[in-house]
C-alpha atoms as a printed R data frame, in Angstrom:
    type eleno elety resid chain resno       x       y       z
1   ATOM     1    CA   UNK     A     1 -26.506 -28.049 -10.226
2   ATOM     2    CA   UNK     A     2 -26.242 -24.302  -9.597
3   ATOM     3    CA   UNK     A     3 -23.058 -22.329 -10.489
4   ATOM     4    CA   UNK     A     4 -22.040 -21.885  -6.727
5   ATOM     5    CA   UNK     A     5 -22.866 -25.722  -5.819
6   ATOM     6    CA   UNK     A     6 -20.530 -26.234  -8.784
7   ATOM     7    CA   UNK     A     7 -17.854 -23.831  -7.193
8   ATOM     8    CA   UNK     A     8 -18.493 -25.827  -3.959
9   ATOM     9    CA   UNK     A     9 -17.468 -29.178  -4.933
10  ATOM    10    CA   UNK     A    10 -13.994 -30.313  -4.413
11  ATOM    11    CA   UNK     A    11 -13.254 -30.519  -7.967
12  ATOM    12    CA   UNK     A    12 -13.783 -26.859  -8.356
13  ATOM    13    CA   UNK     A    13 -12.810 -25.760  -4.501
14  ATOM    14    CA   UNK     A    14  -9.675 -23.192  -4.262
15  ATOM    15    CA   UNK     A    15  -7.163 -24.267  -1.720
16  ATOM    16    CA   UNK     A    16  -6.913 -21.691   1.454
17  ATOM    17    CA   UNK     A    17  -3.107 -21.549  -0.407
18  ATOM    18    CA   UNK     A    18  -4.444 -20.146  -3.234
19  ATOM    19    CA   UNK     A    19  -7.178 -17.675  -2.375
20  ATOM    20    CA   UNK     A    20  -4.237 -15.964  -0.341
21  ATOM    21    CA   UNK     A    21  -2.400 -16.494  -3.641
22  ATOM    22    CA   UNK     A    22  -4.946 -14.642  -5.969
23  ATOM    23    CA   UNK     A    23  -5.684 -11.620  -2.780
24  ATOM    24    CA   UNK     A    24  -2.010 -11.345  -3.559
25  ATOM    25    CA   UNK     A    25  -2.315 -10.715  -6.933
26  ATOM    26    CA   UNK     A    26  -4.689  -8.140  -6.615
27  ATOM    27    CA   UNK     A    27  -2.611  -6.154  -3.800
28  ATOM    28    CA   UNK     A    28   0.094  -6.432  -6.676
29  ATOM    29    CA   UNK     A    29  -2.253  -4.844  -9.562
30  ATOM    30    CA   UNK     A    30  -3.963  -2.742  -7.806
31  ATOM    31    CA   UNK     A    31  -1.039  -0.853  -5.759
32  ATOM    32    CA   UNK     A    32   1.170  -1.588  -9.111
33  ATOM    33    CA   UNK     A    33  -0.682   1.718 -10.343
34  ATOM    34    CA   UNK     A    34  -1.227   3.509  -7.194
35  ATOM    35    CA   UNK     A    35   1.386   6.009  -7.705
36  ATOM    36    CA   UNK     A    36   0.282   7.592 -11.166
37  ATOM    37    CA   UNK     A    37  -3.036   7.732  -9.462
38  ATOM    38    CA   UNK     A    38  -1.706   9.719  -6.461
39  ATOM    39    CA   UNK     A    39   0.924  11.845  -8.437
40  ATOM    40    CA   UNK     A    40  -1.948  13.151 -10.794
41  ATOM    41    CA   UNK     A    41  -4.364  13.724  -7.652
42  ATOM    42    CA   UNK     A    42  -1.789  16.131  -5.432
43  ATOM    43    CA   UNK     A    43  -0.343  17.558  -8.418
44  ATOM    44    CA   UNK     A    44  -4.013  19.652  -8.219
45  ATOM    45    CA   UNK     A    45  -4.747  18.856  -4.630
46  ATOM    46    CA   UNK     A    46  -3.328  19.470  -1.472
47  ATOM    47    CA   UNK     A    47  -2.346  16.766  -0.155
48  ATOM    48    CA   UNK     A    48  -4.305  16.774   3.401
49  ATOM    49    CA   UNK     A    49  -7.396  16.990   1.351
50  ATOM    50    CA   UNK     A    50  -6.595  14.695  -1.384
51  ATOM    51    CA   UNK     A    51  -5.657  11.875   0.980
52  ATOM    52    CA   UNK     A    52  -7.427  12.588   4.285
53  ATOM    53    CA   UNK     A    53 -10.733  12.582   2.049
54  ATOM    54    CA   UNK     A    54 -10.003   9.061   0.771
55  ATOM    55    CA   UNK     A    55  -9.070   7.576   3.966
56  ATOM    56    CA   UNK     A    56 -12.436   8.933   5.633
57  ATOM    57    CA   UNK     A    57 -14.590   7.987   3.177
58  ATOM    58    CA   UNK     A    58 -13.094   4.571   2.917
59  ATOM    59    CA   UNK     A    59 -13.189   3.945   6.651
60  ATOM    60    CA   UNK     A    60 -16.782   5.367   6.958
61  ATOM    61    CA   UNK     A    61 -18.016   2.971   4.395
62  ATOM    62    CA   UNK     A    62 -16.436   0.140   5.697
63  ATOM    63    CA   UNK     A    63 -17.868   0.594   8.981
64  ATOM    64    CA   UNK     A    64 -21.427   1.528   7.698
65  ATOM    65    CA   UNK     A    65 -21.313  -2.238   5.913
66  ATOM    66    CA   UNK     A    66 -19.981  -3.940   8.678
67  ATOM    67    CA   UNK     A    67 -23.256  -2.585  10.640
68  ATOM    68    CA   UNK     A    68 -25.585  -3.117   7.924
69  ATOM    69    CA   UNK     A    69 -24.068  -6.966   8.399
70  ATOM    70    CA   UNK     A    70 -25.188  -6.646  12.449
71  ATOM    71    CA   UNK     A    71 -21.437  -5.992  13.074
72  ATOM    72    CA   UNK     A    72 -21.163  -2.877  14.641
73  ATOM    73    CA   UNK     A    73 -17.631  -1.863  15.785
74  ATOM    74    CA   UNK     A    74 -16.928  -3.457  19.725
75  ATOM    75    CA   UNK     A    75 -13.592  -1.893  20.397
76  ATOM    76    CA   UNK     A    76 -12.151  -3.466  23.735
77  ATOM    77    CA   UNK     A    77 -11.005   0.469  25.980
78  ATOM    78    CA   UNK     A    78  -7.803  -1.725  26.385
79  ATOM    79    CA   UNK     A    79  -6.925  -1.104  22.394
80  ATOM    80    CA   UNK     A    80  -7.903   2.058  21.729
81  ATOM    81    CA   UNK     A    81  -4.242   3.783  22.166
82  ATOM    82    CA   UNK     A    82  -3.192   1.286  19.940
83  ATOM    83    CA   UNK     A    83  -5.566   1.540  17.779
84  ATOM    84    CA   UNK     A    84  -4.871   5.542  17.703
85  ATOM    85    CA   UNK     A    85  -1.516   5.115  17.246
86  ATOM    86    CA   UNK     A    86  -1.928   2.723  14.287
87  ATOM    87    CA   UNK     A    87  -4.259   4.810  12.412
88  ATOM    88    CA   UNK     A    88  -1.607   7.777  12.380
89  ATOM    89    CA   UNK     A    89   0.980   5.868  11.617
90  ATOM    90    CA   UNK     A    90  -0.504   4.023   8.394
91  ATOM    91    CA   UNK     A    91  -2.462   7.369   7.532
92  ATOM    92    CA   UNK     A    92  -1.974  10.176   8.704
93  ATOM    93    CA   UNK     A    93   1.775  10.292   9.152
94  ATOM    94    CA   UNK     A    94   1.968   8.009   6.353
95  ATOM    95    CA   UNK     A    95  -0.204   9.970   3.756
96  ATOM    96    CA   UNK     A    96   0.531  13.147   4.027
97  ATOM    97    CA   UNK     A    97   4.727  13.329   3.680
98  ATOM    98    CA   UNK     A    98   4.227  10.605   1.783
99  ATOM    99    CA   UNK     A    99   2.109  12.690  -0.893
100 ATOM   100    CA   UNK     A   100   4.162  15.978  -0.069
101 ATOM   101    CA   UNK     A   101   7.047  13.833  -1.191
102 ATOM   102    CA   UNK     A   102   5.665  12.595  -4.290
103 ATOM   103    CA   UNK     A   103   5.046  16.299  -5.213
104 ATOM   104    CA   UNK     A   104   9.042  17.005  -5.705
105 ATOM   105    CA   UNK     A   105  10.006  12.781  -7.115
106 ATOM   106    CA   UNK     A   106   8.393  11.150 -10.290
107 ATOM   107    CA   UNK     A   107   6.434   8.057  -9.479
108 ATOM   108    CA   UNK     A   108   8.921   5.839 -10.691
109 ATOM   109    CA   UNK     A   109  11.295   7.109  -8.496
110 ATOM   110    CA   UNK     A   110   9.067   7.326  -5.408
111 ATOM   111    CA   UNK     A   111   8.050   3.767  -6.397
112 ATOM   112    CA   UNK     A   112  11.645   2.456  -6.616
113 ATOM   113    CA   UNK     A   113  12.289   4.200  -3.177
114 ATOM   114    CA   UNK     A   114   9.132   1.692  -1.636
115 ATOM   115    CA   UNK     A   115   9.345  -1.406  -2.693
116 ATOM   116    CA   UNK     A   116  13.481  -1.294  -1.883
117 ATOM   117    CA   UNK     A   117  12.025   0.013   1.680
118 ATOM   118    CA   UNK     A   118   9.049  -1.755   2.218
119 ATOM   119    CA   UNK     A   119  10.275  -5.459   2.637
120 ATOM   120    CA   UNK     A   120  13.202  -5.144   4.762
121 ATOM   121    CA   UNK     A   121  11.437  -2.265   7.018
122 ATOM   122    CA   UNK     A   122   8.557  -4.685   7.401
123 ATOM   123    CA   UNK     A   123  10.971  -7.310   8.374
124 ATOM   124    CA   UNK     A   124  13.310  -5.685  10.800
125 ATOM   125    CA   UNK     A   125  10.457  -3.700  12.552
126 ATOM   126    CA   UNK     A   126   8.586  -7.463  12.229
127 ATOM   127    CA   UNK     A   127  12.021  -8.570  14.172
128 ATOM   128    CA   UNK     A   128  12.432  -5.776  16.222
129 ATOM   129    CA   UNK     A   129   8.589  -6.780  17.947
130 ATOM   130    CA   UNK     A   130   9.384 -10.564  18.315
131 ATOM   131    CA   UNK     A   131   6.926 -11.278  15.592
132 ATOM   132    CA   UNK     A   132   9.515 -12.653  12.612
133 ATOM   133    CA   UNK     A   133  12.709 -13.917  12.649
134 ATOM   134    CA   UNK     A   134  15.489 -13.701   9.730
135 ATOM   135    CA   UNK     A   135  15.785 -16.718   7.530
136 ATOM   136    CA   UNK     A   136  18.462 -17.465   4.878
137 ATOM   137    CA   UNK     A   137  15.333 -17.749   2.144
138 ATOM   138    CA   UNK     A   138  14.118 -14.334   3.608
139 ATOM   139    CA   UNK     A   139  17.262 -12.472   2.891
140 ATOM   140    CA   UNK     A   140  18.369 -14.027  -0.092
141 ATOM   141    CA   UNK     A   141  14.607 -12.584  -1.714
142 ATOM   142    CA   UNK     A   142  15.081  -8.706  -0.500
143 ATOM   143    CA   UNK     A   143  19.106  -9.155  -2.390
144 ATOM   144    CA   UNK     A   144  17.138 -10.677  -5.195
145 ATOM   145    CA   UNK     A   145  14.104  -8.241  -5.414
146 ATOM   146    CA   UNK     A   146  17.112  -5.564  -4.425
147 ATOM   147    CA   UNK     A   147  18.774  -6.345  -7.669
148 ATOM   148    CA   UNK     A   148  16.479  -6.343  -9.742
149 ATOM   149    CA   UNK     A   149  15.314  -3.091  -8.477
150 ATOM   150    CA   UNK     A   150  18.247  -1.442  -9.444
151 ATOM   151    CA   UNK     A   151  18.562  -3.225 -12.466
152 ATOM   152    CA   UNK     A   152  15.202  -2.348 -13.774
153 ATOM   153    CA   UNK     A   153  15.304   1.285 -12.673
154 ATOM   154    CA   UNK     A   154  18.682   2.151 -11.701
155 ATOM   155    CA   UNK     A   155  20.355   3.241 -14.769
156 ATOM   156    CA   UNK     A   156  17.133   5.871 -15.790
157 ATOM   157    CA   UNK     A   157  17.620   7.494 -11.910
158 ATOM   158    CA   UNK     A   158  21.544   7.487 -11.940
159 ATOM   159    CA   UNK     A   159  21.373   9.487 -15.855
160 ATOM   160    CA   UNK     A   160  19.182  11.909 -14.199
161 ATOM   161    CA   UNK     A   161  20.059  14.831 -11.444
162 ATOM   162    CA   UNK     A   162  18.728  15.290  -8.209
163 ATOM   163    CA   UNK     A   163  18.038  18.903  -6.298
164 ATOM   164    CA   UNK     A   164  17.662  19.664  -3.330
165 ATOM   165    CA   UNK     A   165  13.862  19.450  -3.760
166 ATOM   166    CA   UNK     A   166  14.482  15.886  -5.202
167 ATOM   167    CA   UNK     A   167  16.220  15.004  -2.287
168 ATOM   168    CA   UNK     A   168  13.446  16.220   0.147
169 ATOM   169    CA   UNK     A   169  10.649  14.678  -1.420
170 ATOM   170    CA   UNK     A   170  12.684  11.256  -1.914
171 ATOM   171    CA   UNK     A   171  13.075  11.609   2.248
172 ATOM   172    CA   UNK     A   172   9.416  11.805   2.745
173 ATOM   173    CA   UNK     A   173   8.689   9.105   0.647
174 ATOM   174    CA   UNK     A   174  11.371   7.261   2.823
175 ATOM   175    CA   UNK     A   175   9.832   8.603   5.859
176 ATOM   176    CA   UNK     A   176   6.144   7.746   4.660
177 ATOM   177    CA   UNK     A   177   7.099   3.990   4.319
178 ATOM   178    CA   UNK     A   178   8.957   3.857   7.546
179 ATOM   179    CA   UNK     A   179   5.353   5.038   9.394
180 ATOM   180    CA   UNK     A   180   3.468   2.568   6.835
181 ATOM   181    CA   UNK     A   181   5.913  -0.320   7.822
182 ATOM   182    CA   UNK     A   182   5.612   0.514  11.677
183 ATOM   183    CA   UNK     A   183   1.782   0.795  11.682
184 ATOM   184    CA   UNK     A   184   1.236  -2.478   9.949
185 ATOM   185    CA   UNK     A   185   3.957  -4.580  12.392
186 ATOM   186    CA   UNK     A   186   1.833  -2.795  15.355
187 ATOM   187    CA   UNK     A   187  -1.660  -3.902  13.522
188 ATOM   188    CA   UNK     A   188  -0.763  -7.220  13.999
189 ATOM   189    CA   UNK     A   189  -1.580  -7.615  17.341
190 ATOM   190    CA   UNK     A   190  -5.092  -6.057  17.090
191 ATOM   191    CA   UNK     A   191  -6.587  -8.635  14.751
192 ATOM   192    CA   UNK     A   192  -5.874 -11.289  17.291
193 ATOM   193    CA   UNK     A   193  -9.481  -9.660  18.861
194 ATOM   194    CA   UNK     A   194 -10.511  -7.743  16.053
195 ATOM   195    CA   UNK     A   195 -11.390  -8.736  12.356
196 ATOM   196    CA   UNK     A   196  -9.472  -7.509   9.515
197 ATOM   197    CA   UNK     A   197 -11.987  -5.674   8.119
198 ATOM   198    CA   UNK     A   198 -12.526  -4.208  11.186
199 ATOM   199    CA   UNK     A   199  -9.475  -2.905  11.645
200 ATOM   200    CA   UNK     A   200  -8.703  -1.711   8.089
201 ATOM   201    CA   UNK     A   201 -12.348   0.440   8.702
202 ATOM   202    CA   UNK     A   202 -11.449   2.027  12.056
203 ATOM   203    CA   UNK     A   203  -7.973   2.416  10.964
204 ATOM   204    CA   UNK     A   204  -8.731   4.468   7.622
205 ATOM   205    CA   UNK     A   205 -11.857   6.382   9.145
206 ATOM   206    CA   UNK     A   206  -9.568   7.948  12.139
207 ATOM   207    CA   UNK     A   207  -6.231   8.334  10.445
208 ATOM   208    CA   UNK     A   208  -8.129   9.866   7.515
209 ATOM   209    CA   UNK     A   209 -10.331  11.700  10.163
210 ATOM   210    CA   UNK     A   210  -7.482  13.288  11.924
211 ATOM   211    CA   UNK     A   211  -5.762  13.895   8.556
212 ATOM   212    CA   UNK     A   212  -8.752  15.838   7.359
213 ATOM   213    CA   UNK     A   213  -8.951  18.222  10.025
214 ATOM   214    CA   UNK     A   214  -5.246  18.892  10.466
215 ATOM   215    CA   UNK     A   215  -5.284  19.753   7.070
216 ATOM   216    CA   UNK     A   216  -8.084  22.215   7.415
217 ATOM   217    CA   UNK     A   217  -6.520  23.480  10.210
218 ATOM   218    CA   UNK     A   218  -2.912  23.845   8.829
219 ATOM   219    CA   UNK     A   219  -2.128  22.826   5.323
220 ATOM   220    CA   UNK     A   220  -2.245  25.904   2.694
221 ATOM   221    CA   UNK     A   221  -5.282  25.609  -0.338
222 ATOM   222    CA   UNK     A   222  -7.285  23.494   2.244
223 ATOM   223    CA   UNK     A   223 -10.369  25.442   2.562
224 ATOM   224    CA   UNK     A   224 -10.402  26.530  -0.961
225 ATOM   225    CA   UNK     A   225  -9.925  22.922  -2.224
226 ATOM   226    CA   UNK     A   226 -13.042  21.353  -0.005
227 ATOM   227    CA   UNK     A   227 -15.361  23.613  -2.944
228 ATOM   228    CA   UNK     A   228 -14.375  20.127  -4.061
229 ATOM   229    CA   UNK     A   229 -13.952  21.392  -8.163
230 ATOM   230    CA   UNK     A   230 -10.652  19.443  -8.678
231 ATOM   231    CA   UNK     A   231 -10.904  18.606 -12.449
232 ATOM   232    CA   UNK     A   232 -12.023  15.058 -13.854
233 ATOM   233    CA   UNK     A   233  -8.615  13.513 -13.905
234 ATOM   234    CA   UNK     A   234  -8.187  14.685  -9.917
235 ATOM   235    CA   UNK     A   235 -11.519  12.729  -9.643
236 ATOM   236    CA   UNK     A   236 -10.818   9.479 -11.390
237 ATOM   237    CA   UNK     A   237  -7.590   9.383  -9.713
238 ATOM   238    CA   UNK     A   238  -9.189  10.327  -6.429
239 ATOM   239    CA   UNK     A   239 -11.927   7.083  -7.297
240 ATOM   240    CA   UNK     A   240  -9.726   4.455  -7.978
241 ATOM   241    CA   UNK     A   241  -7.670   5.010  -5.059
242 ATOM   242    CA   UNK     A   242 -11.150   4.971  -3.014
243 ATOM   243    CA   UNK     A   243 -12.511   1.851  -4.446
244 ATOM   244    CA   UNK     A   244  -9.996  -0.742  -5.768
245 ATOM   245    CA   UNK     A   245  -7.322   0.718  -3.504
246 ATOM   246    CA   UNK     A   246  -8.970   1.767  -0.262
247 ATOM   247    CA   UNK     A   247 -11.402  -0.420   0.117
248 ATOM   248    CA   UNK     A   248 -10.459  -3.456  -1.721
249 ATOM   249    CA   UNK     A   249  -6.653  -3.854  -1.312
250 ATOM   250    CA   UNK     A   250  -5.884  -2.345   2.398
251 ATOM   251    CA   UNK     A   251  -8.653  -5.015   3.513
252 ATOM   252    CA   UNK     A   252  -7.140  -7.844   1.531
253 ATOM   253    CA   UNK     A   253  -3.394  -6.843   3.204
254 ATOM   254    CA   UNK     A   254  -4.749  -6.526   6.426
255 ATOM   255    CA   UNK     A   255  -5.957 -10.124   5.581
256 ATOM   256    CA   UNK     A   256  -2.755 -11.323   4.520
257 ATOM   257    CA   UNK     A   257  -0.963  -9.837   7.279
258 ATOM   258    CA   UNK     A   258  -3.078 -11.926   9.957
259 ATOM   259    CA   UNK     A   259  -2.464 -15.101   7.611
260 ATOM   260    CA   UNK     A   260   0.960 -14.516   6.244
261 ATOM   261    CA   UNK     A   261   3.090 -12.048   8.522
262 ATOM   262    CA   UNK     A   262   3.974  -8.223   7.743
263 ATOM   263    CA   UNK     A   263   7.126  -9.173   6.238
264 ATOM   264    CA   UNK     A   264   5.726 -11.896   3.364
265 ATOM   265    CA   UNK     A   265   2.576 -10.389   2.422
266 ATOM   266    CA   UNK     A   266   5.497  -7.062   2.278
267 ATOM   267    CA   UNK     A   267   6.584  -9.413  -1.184
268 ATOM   268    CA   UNK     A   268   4.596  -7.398  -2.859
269 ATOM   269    CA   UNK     A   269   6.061  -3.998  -3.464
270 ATOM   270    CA   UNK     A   270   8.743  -6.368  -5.415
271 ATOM   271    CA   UNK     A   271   5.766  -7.081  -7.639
272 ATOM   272    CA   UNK     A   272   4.300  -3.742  -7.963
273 ATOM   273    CA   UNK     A   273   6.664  -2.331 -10.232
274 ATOM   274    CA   UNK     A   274   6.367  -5.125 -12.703
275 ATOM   275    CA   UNK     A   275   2.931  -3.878 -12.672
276 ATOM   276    CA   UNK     A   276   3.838  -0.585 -13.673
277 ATOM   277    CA   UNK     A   277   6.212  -1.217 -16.383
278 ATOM   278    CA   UNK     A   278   3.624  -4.177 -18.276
279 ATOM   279    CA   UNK     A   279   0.964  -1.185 -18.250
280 ATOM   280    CA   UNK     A   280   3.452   1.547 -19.200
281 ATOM   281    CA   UNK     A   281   4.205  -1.135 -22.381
282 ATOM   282    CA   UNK     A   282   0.638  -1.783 -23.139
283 ATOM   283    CA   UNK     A   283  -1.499   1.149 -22.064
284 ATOM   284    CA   UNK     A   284   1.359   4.131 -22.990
285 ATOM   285    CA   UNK     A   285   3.199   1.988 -25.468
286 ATOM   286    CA   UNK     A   286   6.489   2.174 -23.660
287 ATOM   287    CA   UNK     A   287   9.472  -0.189 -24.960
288 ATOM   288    CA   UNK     A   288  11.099  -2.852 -22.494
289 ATOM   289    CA   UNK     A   289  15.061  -3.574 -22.992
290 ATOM   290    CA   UNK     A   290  17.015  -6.570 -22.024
291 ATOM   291    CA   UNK     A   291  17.867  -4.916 -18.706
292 ATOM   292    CA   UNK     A   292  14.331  -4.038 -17.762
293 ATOM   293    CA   UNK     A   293  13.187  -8.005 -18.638
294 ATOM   294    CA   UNK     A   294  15.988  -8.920 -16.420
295 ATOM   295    CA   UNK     A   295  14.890  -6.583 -13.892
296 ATOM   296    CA   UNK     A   296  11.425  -7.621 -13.557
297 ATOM   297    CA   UNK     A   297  12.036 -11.385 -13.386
298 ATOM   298    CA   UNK     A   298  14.183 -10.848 -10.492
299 ATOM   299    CA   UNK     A   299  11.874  -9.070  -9.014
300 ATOM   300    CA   UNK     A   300   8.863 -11.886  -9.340
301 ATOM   301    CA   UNK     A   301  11.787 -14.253  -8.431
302 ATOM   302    CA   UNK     A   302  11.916 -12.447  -5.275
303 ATOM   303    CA   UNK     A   303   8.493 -12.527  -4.222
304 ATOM   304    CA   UNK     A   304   8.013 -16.446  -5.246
305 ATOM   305    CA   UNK     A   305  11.333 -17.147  -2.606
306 ATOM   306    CA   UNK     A   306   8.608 -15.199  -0.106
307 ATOM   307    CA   UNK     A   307   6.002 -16.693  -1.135
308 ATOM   308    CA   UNK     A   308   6.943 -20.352  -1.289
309 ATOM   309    CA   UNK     A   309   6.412 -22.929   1.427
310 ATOM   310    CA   UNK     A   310   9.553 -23.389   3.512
């Protein structure tokens, strides 16, 4: 018996429940380091560039496998605002204050700031377009995941001061999430005709499209930085966000958030910086306290209320 006849077999089958489960677990990992990635990227970069290069490139290989597979994009005339409107808000609006942001907050910080954000933004706007509804379960996880978000980072951003720079880039991360949040609830309604994947690739090629050229058009450094000599770390940051991140998570949420709802698969920025601190511990050889433990369980505590079957 071959190795994917073995796979086949109900013995060795994976539930539907727990596919979703493991694409959930990669979300988690992946985005868990997306924020060093990006803070070393526009710390050389503009940000325009940086991101609106990504987002192209993703969507433009995305759509060039989905024809190789005889699935060439068949956009219905009747989406296409939508569609438009979408792709700036999870890109382009999304991206770039998002990034400008990041230049002015440390990546813990900005990362604190979006995964408080992220789940109850995804939830009210999920609310606000008659596509959730508050449950008891549902709250009681965002105080939970809440909680442990301040417990596991709250004491390092209270002991530390905050200009008016600080502030700034802390409201652009806030205002990059808000747009993120916003375009995904809107998504929702697309992938009722149109595939995930299909919608993650027309969604990244024009908000990364329109990105691009309003950075060439407006952004300072633009021109010079398209000679494209950014420095190896720029590049390997500028990869993994491509590959693992671009291409491999933003399909599998897109996925999720067909199957699941904005506001659940949204569980995961309470994972993400779990992520971040078990790779600060065992890639930078950080130390984890009592409080940051404490922290971090909440936090997965959070996301399994989410995640578990009413």
């Amino acid at each position: 018996m071959s190795a994917s006849q073995l796979l086949a077999t109900p013995r060795f089958a994976l539930s539907r429940t727990t596919v979703q489960r493991l694409l959930f677990a990669f979300i988690c990992l992946v985005w868990g380091t997306n924020w060093l990635a990006m803070k070393v990227g526009v710390s050389v970069v503009p940000p325009g560039i940086f991101s609106g290069l990504r987002w192209t490139t993703a969507g433009a290989l995305l759509i060039a496998w989905r024809w190789w597979r005889g699935e060439a994009p068949r956009i219905n005339p009747n989406h296409l605002g939508r569609l438009l409107l979408v792709s700036m808000l999870l890109i382009t609006f999304n991206a770039v204050i998002m990034l400008y942001g990041l230049r002015h907050v440390g990546s813990g910080l900005a990362g604190v700031i979006s995964s408080a954000l992220t789940p109850i933004s995804l939830l009210g706007f999920g609310v606000a377009f008659g596509q959730e509804r508050f449950t008891t379960r549902q709250l009681g996880a965002i105080g939970v995941g809440i909680a442990g978000i301040l417990i596991l980072f709250g004491p390092a951003v209270i002991s530390g001061t905050m200009d008016t720079m600080t502030l700034l880039g802390a409201a652009g991360v806030i205002a990059g999430c808000l747009f993120y949040s916003l375009g995904s609830v809107m998504a929702l309604p697309l992938m009722r005709s149109m595939p995930p994947t299909e919608v993650a690739a027309m969604t990244n090629f024009l908000g990364g499209a329109i990105l691009l050229v309003a950075s060439l058009i407006f952004e300072p450094g633009a021109w010079q930085a398209m000679s494209l000599h950014w420095g190896w770390q720029a590049w390997a940051a500028w990869l993994f966000l491509l590959l693992p991140g671009s291409l491999g998570a933003t399909v599998v949420y897109f996925i999720l958030v067909r199957d699941w709802g904005a506001s659940k698969t949204g569980s995961y920025a309470f994972v993400c910086p779990v992520v971040a601190v078990v790779l600060g511990v065992t890639v930078l050889g950080e130390t984890v306290d009592v409080f940051d433990a404490i922290g971090m369980l909440l936090m997965l505590s959070a996301a399994g209320l989410v995640l578990r079957k009413g």
